[in-house]
C-alpha positions in Angstrom: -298.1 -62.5 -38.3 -297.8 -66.1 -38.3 -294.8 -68.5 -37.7 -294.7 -72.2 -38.7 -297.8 -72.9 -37.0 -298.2 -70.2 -34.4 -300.1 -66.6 -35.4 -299.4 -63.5 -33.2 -302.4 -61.0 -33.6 -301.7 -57.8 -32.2 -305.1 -56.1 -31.1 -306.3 -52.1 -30.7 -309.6 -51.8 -29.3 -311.8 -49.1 -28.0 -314.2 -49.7 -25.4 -317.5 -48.8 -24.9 -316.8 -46.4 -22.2 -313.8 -44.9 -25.2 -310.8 -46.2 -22.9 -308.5 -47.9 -25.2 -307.5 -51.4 -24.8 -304.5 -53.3 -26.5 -303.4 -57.1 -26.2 -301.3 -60.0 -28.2 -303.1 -63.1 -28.8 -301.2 -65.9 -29.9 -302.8 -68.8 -31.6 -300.8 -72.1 -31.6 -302.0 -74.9 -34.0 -301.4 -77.9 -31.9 -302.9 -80.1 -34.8 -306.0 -80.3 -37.4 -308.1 -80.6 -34.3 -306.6 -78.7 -31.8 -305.3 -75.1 -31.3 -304.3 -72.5 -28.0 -305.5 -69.2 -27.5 -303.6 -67.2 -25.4 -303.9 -63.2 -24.6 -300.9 -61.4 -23.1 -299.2 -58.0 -23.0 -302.8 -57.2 -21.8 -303.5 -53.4 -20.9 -306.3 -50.5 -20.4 -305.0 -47.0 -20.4 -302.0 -48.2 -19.4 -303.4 -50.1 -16.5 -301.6 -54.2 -17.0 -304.2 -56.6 -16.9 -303.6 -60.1 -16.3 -302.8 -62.5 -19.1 -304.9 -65.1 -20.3 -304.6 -68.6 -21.1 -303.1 -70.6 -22.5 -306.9 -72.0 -23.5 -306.9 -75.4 -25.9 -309.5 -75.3 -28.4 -310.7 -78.5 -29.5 -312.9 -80.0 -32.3 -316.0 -81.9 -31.6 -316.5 -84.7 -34.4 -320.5 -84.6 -35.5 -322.3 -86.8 -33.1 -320.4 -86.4 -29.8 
């Protein structure tokens, strides 16, 4: 879902081993160049895992 400019992705995955995994990332547009990441509400059948983050994202102009 997204709000202004912040998206909140709500994530289901299974794992490799078939344990399930579930997190909220939240990606915050900071502006045309920059963004943070962030995971939280972070768990593995049912176990609470740390969150992550926040990460900033930034673009690299060409050459640099």
């Amino acid at each position: 879902s997204r709000d202004e400019n912040r998206w909140t992705i709500r994530a289901l995955q299974v794992l490799p081993d078939g344990r399930k995994g579930t997190a909220v990332n939240i990606l915050t547009q900071v502006d045309d160049d920059k963004f943070t990441w962030e995971s939280t509400g972070r768990e593995v059948d049912g176990e609470i895992l740390p969150n992550v983050g926040p990460v900033t994202v930034v673009r690299q102009t060409p050459g640099q």
